[in-house]
C-alpha positions as protocol buffer text, in pm:
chain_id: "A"
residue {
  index: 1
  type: UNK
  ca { x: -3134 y: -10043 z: 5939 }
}
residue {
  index: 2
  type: UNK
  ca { x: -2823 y: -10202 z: 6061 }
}
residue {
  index: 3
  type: UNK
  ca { x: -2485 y: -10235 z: 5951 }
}
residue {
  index: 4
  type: UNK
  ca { x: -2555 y: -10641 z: 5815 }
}
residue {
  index: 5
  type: UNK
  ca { x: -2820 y: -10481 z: 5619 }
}
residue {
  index: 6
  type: UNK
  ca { x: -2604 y: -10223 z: 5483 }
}
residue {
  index: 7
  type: UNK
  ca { x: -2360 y: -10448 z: 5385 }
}
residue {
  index: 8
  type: UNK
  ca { x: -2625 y: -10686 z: 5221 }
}
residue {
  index: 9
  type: UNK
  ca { x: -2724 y: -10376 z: 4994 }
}
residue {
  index: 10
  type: UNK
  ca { x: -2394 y: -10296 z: 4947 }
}
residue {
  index: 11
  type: UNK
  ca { x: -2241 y: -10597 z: 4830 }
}
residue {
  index: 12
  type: UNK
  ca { x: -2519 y: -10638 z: 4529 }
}
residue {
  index: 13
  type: UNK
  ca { x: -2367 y: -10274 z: 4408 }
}
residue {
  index: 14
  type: UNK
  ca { x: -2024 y: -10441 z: 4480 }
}
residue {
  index: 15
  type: UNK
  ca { x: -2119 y: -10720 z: 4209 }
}
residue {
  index: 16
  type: UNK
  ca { x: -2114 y: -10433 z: 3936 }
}
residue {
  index: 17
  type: UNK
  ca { x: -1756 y: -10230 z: 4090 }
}
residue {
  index: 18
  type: UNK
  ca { x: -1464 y: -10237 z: 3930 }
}
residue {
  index: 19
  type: UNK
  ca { x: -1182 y: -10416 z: 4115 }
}
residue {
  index: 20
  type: UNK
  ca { x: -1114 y: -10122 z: 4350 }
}
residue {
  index: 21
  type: UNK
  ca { x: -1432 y: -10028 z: 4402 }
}
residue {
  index: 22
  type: UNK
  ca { x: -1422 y: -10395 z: 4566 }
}
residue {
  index: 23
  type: UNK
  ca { x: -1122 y: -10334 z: 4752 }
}
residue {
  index: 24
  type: UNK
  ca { x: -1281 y: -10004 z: 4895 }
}
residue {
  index: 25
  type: UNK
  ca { x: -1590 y: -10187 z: 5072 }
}
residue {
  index: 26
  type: UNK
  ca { x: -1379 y: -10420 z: 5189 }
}
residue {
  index: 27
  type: UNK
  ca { x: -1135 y: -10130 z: 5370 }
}
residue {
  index: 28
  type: UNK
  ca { x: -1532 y: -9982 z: 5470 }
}
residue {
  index: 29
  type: UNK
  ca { x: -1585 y: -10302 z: 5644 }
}
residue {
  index: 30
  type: UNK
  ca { x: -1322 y: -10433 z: 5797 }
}
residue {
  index: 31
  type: UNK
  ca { x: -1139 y: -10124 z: 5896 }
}
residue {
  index: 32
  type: UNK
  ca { x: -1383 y: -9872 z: 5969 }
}
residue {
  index: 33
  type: UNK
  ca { x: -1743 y: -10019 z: 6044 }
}
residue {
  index: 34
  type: UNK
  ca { x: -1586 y: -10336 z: 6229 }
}
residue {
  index: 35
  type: UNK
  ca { x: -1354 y: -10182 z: 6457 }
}
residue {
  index: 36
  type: UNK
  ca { x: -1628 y: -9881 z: 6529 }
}
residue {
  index: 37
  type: UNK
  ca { x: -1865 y: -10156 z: 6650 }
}
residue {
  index: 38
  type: UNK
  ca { x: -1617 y: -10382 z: 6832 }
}
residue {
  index: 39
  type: UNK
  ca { x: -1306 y: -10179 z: 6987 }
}
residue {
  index: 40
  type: UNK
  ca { x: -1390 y: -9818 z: 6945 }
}
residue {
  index: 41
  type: UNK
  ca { x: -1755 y: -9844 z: 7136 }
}
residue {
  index: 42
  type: UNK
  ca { x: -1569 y: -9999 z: 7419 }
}
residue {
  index: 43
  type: UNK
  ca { x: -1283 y: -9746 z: 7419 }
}
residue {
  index: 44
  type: UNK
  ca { x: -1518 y: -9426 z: 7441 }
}
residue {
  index: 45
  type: UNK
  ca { x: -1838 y: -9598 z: 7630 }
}
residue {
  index: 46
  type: UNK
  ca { x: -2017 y: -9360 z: 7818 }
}
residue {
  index: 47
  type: UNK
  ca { x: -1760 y: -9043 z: 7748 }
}
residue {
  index: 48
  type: UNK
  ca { x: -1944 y: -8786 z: 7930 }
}
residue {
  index: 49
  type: UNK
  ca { x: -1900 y: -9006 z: 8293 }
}
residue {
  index: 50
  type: UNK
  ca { x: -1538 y: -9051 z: 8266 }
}
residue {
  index: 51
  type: UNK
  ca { x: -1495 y: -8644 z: 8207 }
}
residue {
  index: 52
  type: UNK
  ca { x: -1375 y: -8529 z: 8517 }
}
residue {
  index: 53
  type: UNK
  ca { x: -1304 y: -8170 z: 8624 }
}
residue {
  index: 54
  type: UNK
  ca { x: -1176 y: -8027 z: 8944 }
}
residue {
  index: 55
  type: UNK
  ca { x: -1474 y: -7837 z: 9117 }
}
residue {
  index: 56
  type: UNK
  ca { x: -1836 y: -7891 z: 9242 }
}
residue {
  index: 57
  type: UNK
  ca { x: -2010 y: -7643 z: 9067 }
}
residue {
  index: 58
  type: UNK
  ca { x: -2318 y: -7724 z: 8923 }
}
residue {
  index: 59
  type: UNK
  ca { x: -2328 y: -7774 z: 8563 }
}
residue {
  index: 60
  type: UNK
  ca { x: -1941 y: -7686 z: 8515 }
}
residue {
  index: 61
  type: UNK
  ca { x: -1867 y: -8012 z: 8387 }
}
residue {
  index: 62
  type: UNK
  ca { x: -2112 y: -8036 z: 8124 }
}
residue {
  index: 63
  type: UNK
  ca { x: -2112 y: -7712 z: 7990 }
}
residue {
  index: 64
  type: UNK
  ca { x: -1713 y: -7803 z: 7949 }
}
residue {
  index: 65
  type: UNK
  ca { x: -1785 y: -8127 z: 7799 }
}
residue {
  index: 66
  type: UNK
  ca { x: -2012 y: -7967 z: 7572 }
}
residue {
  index: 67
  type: UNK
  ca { x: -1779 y: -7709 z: 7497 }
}
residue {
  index: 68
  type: UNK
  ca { x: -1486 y: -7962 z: 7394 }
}
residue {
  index: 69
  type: UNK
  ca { x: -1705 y: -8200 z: 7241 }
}
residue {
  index: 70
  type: UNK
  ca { x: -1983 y: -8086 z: 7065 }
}
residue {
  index: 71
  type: UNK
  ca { x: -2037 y: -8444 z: 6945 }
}
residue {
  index: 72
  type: UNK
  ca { x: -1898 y: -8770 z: 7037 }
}
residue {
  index: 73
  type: UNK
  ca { x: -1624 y: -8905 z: 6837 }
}
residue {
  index: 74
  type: UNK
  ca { x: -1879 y: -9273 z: 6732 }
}
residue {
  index: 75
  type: UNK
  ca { x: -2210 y: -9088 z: 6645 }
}
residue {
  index: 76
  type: UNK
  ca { x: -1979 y: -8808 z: 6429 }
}
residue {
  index: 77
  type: UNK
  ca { x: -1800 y: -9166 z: 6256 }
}
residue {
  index: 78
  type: UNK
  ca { x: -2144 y: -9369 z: 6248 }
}
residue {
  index: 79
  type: UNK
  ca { x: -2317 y: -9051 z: 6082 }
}
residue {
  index: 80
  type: UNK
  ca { x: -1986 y: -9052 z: 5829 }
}
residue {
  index: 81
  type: UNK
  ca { x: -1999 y: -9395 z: 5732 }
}
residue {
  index: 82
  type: UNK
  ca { x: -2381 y: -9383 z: 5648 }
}
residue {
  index: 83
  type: UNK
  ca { x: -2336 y: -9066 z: 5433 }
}
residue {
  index: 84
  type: UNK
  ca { x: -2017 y: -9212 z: 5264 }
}
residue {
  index: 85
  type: UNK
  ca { x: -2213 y: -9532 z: 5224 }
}
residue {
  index: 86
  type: UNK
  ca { x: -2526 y: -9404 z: 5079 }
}
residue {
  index: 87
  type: UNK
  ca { x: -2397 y: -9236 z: 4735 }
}
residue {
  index: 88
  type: UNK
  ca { x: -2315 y: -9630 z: 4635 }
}
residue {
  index: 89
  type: UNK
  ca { x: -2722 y: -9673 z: 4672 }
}
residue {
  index: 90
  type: UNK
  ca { x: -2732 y: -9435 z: 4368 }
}
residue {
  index: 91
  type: UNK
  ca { x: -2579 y: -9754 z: 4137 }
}
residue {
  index: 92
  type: UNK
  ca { x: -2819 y: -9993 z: 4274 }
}
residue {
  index: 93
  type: UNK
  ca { x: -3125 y: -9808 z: 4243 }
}
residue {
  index: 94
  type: UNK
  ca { x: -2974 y: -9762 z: 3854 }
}
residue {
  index: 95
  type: UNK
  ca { x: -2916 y: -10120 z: 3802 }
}
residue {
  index: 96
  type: UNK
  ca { x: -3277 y: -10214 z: 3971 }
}
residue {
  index: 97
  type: UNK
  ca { x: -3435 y: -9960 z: 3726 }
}
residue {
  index: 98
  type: UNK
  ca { x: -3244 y: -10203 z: 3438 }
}
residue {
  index: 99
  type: UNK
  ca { x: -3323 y: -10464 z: 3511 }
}
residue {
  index: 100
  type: UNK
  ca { x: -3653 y: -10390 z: 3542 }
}
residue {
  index: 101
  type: UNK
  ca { x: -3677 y: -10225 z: 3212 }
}
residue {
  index: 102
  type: UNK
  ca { x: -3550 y: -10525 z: 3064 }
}
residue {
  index: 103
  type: UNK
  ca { x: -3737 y: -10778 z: 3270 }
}
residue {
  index: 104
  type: UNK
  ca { x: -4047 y: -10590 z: 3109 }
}
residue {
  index: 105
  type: UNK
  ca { x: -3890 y: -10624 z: 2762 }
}
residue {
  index: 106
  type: UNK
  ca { x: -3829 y: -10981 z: 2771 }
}
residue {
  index: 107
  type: UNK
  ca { x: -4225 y: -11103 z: 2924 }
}
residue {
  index: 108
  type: UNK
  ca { x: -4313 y: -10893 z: 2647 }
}
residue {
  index: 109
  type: UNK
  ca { x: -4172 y: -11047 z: 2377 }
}
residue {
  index: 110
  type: UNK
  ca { x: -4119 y: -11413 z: 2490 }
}
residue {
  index: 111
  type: UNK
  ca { x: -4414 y: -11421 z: 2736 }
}
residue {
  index: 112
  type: UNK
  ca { x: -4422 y: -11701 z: 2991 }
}
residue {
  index: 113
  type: UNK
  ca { x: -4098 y: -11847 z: 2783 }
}
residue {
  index: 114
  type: UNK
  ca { x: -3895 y: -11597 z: 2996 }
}
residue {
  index: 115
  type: UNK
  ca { x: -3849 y: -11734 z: 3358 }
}
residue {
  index: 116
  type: UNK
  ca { x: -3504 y: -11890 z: 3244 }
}
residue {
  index: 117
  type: UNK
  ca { x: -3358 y: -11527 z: 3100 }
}
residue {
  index: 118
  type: UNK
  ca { x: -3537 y: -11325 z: 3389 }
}
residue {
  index: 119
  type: UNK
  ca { x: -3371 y: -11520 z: 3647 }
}
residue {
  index: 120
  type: UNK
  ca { x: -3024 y: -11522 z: 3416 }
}
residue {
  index: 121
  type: UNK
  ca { x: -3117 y: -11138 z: 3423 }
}
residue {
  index: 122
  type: UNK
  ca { x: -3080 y: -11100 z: 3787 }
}
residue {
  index: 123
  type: UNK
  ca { x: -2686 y: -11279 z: 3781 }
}
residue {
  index: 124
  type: UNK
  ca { x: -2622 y: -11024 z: 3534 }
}
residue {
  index: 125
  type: UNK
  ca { x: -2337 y: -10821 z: 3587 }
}
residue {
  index: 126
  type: UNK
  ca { x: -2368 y: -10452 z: 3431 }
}
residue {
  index: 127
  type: UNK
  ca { x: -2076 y: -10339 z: 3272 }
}
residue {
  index: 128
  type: UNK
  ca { x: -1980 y: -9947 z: 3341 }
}
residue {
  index: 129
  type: UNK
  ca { x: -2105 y: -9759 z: 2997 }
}
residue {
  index: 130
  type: UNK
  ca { x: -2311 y: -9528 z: 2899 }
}
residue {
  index: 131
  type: UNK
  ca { x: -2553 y: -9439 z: 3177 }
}
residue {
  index: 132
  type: UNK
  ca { x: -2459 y: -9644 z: 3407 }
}
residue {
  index: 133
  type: UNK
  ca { x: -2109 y: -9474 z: 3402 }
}
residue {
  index: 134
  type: UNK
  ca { x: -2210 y: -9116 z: 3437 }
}
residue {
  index: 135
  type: UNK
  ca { x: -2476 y: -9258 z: 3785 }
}
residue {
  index: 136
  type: UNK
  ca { x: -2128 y: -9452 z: 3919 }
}
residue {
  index: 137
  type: UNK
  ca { x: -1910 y: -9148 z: 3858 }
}
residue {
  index: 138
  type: UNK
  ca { x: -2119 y: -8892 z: 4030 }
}
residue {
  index: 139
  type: UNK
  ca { x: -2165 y: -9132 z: 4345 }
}
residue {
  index: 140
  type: UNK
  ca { x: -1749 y: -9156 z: 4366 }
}
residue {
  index: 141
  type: UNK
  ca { x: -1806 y: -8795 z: 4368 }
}
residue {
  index: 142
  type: UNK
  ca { x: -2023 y: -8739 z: 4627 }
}
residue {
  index: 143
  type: UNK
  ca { x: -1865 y: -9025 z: 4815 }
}
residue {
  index: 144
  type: UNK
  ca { x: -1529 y: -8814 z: 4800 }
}
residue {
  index: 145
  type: UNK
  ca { x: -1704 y: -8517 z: 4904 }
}
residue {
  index: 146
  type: UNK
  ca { x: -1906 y: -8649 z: 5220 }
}
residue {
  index: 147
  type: UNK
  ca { x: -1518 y: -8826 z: 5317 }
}
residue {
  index: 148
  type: UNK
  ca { x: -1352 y: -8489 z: 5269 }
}
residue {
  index: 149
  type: UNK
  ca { x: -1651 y: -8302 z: 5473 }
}
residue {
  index: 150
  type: UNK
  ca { x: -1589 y: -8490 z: 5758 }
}
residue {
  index: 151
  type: UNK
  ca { x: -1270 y: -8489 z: 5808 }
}
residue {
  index: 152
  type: UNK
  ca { x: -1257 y: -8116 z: 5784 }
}
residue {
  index: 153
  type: UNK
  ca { x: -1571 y: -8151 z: 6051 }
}
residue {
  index: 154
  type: UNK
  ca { x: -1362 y: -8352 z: 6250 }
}
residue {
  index: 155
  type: UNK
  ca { x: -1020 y: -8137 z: 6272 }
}
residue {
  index: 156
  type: UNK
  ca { x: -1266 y: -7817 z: 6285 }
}
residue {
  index: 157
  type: UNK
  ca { x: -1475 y: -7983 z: 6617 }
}
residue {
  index: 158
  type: UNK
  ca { x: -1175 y: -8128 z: 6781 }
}
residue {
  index: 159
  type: UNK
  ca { x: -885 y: -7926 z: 6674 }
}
residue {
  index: 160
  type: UNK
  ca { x: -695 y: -8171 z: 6551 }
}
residue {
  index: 161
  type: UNK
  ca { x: -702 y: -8557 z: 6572 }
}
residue {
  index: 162
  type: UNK
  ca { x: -476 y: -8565 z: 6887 }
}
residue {
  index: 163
  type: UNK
  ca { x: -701 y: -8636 z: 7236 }
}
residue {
  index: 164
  type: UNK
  ca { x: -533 y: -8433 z: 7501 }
}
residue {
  index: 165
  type: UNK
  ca { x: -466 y: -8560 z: 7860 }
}
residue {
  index: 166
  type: UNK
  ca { x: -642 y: -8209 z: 8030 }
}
residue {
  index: 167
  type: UNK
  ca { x: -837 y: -7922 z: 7895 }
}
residue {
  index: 168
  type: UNK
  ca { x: -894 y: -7593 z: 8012 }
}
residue {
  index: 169
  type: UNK
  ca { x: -1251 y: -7432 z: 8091 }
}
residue {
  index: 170
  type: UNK
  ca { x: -1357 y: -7125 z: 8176 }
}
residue {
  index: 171
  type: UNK
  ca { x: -1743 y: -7114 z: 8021 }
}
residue {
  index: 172
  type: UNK
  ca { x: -2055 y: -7050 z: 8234 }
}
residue {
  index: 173
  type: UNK
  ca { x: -2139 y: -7137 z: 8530 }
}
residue {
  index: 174
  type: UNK
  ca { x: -1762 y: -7270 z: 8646 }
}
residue {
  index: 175
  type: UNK
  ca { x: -1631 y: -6956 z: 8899 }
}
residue {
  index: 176
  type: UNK
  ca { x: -1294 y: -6985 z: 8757 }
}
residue {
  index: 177
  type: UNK
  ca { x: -1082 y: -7159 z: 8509 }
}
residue {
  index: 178
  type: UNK
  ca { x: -1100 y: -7486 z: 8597 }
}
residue {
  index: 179
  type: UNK
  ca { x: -867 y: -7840 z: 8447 }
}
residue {
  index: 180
  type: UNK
  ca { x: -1092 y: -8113 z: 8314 }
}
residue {
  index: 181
  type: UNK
  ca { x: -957 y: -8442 z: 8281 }
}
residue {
  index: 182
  type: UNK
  ca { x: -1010 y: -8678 z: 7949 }
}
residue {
  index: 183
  type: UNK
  ca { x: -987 y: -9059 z: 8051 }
}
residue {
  index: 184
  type: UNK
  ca { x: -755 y: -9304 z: 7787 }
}
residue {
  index: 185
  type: UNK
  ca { x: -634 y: -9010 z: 7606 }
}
residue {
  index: 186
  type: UNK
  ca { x: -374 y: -9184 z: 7452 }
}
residue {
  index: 187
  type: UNK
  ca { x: -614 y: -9526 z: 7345 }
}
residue {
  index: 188
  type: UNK
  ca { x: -810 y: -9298 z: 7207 }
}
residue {
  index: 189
  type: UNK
  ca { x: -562 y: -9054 z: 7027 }
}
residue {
  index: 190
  type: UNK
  ca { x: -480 y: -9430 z: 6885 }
}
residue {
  index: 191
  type: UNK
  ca { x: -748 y: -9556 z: 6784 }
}
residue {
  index: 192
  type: UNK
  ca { x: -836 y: -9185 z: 6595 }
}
residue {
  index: 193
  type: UNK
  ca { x: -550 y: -9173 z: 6432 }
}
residue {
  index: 194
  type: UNK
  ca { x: -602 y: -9524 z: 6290 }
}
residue {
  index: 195
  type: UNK
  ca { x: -990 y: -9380 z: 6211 }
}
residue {
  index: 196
  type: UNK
  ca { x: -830 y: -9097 z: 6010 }
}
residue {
  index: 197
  type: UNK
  ca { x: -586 y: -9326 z: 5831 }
}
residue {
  index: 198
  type: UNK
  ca { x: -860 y: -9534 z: 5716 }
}
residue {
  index: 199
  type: UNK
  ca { x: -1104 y: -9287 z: 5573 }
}
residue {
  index: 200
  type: UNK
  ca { x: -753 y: -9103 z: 5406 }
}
residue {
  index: 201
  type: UNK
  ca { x: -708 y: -9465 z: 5266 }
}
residue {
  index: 202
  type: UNK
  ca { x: -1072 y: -9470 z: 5118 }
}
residue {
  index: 203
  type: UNK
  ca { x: -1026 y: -9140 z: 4960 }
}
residue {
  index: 204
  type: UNK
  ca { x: -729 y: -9215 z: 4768 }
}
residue {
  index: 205
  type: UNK
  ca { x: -891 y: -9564 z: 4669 }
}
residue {
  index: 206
  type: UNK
  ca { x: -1205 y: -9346 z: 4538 }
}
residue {
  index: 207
  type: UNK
  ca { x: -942 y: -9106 z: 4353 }
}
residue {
  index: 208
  type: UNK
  ca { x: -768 y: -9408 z: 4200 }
}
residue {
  index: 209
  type: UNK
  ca { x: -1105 y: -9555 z: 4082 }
}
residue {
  index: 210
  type: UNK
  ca { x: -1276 y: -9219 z: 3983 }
}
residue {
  index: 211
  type: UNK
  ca { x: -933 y: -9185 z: 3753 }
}
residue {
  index: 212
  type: UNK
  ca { x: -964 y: -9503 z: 3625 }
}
residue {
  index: 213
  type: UNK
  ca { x: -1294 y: -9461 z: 3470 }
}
residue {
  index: 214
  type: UNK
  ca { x: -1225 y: -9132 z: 3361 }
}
residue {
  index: 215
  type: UNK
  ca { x: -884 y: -9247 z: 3148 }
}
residue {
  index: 216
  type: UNK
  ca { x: -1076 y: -9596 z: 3045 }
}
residue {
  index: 217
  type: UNK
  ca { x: -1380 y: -9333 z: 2916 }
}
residue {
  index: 218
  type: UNK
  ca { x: -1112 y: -9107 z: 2706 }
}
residue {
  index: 219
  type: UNK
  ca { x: -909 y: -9456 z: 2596 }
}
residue {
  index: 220
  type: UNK
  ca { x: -1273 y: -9571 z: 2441 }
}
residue {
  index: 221
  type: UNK
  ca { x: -1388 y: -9235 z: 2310 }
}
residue {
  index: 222
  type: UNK
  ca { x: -1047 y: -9238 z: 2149 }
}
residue {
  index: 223
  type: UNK
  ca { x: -1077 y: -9550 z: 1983 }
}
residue {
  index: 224
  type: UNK
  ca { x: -1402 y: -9503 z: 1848 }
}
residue {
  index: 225
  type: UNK
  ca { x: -1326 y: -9200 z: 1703 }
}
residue {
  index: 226
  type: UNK
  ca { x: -963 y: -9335 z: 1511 }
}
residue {
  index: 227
  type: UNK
  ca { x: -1240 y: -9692 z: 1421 }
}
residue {
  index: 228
  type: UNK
  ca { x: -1478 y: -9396 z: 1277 }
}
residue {
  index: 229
  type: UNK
  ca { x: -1219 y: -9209 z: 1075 }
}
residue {
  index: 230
  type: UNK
  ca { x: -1074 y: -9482 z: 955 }
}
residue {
  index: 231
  type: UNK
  ca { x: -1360 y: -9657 z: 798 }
}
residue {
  index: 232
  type: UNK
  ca { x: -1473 y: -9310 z: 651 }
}
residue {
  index: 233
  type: UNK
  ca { x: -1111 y: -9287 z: 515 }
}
residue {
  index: 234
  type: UNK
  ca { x: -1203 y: -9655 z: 371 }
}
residue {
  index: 235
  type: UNK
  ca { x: -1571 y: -9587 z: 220 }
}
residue {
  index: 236
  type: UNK
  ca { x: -1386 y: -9276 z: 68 }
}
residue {
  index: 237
  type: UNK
  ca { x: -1086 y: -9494 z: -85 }
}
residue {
  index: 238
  type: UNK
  ca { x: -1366 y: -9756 z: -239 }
}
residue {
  index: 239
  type: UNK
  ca { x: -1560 y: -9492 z: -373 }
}
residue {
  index: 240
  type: UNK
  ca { x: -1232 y: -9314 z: -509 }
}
residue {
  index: 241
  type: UNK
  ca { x: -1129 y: -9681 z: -678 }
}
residue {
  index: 242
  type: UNK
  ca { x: -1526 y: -9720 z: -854 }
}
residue {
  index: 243
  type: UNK
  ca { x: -1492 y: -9407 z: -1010 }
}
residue {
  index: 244
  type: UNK
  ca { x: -1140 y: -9418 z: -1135 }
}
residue {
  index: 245
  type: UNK
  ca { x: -1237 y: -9744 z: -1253 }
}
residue {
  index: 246
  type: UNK
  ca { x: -1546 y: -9619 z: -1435 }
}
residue {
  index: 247
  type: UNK
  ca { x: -1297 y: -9309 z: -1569 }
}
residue {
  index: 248
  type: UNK
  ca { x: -1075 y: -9593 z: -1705 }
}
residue {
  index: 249
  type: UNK
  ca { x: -1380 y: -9804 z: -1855 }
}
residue {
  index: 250
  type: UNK
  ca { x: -1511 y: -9505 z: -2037 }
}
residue {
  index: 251
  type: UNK
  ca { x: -1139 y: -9350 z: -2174 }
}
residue {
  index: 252
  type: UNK
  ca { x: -1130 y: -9749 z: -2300 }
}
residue {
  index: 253
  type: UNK
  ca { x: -1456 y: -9734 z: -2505 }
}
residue {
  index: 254
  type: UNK
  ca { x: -1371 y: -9373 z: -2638 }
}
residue {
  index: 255
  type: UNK
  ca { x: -1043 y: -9484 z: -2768 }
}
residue {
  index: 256
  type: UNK
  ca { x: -1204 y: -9799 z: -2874 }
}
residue {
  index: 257
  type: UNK
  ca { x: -1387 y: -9658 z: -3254 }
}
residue {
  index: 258
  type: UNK
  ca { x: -1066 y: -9469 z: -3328 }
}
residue {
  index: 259
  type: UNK
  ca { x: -839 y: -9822 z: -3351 }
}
């Protein structure tokens, strides 16, 4: 799979998002999977070449490259964006299983009547209730979660999101401490910084949405429960009025013999 094919899958879940959920795979897009593939490729190319350090020794230099960077900086944001990505999968499989379900509903009922309403079906856009709400929610979950993992991944490998000029290594088999040299620290301390930023801007979009259909949830359950009471409160009042009205009809017929 590539990324066109994860957008294509991703945009029919984006039919059914709320407004930020919209503005979220756009900011997935364009700021994170589109400058991975066309600047930040290009800035790190072949990483392990451009490592330099100050000795001959066999295998000092990549035992220290090793050492500093476990992984490299694309396949550790490629393996985020896929993980991050993949929770949103959870709403489409839901809304396939839908419209399915009601696909099978409709041939059986209107038979071969139902091409027009299946392929109305497939333009439908599922509103966030019931279900469909509680599969939505737990995939802004887990989306937060895989975002949150990785960046703690990434400060933990790296120490930090700053790319130094030299580092210092004194692992097996270099004979001393010896000064490696990282090439375009400062493009690259850039261009991770702006990485950061972006996945930081993703996570408060996912907070803002996972809010908003927690308050919109509450706001419904509220007014359900005032439209319940309320029309219990009314059936109670009508049923209070018919009896005090067959009270009155019967205190009108026993006082009727004695005029």
């Amino acid at each position: 799979m590539n990324w066109a094919q994860l957008y294509s899958l991703l945009g029919g879940v984006n039919k059914h998002s709320t407004s930020l959920g919209k503005v979220w795979l756009s900011v997935l897009f364009i700021f994170r999977i589109m400058i991975l593939i066309v600047a930040v490729e290009s800035v790190w190319g072949d990483e392990q070449s451009d490592f330099t350090c100050n000795t001959l020794q066999p295998g000092c230099k990549n035992v220290c490259y090793d050492h500093y960077f476990p992984i490299s900086h694309i396949r550790l944001w490629s393996l985020q964006l896929i993980f991050v990505s993949t929770p949103a999968l959870l709403v489409a499989m839901h809304v396939a299983h839908s419209i399915r379900e009601e696909k099978k509903d409709l041939i059986r009922t209107m038979g071969d009547k139902a091409d027009v309403d299946i392929e109305m079906l497939k333009k439908k856009k599922f509103h966030i209730v019931g279900p469909l709400w509680w599969t939505y929610t737990v995939s802004l979950f887990f989306r937060l979660l895989f975002e949150a993992a990785f960046m703690y991944a990434f400060y933990y490998l790296y120490s930090g999101f700053h790319m130094p000029r030299l580092v210092k290594c004194d692992a097996w088999p270099c004979p001393n401490t010896v000064d490696c040299f990282i090439s375009r620290p400062t493009e690259k301390t850039v261009f991770t910084i702006f990485m950061i930023a972006a996945s930081s801007l993703c996570i408060v979009l996912n907070v803002a949405e996972l809010s908003y259909l927690i308050v919109k949830a509450l706001l419904g359950c509220c007014r359900k429960q005032r439209y319940h009471s309320g029309h219990v409160s009314k059936s109670k009042e009508r049923h209070q009025n018919k009896r005090n009205e067959i009270l009155l009809l019967e205190s009108s017929k026993a006082s009727a013999p004695q005029k």
